[in-house]
C-alpha positions in Angstrom: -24.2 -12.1 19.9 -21.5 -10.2 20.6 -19.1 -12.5 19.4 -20.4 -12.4 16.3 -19.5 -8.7 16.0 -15.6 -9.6 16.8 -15.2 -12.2 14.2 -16.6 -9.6 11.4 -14.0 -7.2 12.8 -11.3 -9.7 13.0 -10.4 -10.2 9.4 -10.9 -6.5 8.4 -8.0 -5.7 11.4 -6.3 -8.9 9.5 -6.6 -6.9 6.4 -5.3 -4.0 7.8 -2.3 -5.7 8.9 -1.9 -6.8 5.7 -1.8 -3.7 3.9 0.4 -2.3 6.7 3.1 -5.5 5.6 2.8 -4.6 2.1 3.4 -1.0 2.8 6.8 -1.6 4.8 8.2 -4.0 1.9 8.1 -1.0 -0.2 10.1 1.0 2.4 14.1 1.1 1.1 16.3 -0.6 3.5 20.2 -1.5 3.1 18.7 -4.4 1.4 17.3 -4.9 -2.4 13.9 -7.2 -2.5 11.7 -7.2 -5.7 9.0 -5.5 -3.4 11.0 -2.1 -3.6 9.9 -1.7 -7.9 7.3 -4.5 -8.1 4.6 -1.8 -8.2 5.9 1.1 -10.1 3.4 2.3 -12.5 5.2 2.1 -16.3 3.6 4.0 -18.9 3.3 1.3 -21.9 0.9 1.8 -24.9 -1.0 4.4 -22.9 -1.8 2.6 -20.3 0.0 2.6 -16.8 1.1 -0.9 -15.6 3.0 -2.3 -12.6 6.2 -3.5 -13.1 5.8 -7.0 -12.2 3.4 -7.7 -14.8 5.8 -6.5 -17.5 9.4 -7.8 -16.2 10.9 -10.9 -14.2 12.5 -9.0 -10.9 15.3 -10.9 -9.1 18.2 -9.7 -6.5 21.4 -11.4 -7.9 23.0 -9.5 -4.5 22.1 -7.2 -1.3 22.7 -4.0 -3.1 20.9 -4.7 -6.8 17.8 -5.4 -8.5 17.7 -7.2 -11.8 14.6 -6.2 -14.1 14.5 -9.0 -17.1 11.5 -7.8 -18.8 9.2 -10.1 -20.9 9.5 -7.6 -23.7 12.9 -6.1 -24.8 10.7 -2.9 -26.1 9.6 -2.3 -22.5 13.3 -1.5 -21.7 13.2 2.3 -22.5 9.4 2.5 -20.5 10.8 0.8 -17.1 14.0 3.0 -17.4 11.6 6.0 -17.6 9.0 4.6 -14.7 12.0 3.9 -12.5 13.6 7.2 -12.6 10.2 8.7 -12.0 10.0 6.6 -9.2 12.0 8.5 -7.2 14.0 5.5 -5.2 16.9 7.5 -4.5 19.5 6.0 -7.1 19.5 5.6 -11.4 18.7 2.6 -12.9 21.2 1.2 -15.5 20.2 -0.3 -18.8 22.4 -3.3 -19.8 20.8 -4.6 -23.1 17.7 -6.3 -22.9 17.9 -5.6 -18.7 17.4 -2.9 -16.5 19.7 -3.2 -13.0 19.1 -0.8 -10.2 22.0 -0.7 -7.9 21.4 0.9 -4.3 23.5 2.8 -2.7 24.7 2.4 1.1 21.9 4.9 3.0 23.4 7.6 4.8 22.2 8.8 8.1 19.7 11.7 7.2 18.2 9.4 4.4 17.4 6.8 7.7 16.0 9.4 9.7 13.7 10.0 7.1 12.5 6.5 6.2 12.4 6.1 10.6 10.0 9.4 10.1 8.1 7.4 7.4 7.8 3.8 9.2 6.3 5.6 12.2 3.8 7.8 9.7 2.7 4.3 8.1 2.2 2.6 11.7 0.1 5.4 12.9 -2.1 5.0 9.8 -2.3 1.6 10.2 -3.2 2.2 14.0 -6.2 4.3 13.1 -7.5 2.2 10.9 -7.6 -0.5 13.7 -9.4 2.0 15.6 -11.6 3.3 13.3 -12.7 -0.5 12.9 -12.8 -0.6 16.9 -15.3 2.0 17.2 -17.3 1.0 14.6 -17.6 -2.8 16.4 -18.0 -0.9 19.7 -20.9 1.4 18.0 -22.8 -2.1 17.0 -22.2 -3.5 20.3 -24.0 -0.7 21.9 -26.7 -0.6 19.5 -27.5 -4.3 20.3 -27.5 -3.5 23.7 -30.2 -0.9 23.6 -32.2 -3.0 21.4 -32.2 -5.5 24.2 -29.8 -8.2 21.9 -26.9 -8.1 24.0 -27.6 -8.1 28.1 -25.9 -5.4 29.6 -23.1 -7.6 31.2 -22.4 -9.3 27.8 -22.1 -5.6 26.4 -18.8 -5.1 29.0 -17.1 -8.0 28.2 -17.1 -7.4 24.7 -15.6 -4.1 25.5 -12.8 -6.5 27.5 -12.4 -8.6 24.6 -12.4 -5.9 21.5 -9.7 -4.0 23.7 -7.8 -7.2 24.0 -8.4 -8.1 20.1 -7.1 -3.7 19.2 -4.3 -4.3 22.0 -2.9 -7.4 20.1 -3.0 -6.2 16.3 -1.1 -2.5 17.5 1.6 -4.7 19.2 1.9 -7.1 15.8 2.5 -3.5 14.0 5.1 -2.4 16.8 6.8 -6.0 16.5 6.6 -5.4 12.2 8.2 -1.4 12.9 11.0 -2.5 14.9 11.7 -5.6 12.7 11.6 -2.7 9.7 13.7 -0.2 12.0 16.6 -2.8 12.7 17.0 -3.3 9.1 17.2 0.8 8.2 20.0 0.5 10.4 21.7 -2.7 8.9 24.3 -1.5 7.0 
């Protein structure tokens, strides 16, 4: 029975993880990747859209994003979104393209995205627990309605520590991997 309660669990930590991954590709590092703009919100006919539904995003280099928009009237909204956006540098409009070139990061500027990984890791940390004791709340419940025997009601304790133990060492392994390319230069 118990069992049961870890494998509905499971995918939502899986989810967590997930958001957690998508979080840290939007963190700057000394390298460009689409991830860093895909989801700026432009403003376009009144409505607010991401990026990559508007524009083909490539890195023709480490330092640069290319935006190639489907649209060469979108060019003046992107330019706009993107220096809204706040990503620490000005995008440059060649044409019908929009490049954003990234600067080396100084020192202060990795301190602060270092301050931001860890804020990000300890949200998705709590969010593993939260799902914890919600799984460990059920557990007990079953237990006093007599569905899981007492023994049972242990092990799953064993078992959703190891499962809680294993997705907060996945996000330590995903900071570190993060924190050694902040300090890439």
């Amino acid at each position: 029975m118990y069992q049961e309660i870890l494998q509905t669990v499971k995918p939502e930590m899986e989810k967590a993880l997930g958001f957690f991954q998508g979080e840290l590709g939007k963190i700057r590092t000394g390298q460009a990747t689409p991830s860093l703009v895909e989801d700026v919100q432009v403003n376009l006919f009144g409505q607010k859209m991401p990026l990559k539904q508007l524009a083909g995003i490539s890195c023709p280099d480490r330092r640069q994003i290319l935006i190639q928009p489907w649209d060469k009237s979108y060019v003046e909204s992107i330019e706009k979104a993107l220096h809204a956006a706040s990503l620490g540098t000005s995008p440059v409009v060649e044409g019908a393209t929009v490049r954003v070139h990234l600067p080396q990061l100084t020192q202060e500027y990795r301190e602060q995205l270092a301050k931001l990984l860890g804020e990000k890791a300890e949200e998705a940390k709590k969010t593993i627990r939260r799902w914890r004791e919600s799984a460990w709340e059920e557990i007990q419940e079953k237990a006093k309605e007599g569905e899981v025997r007492e023994d049972d009601k242990f092990r799953a304790k064993d078992e959703l520590q190891k499962l809680i133990d294993e997705y907060n060492k996945k996000i330590e392994e995903l900071v570190e991997r993060k924190k050694q390319e902040i300090e890439v230069v």
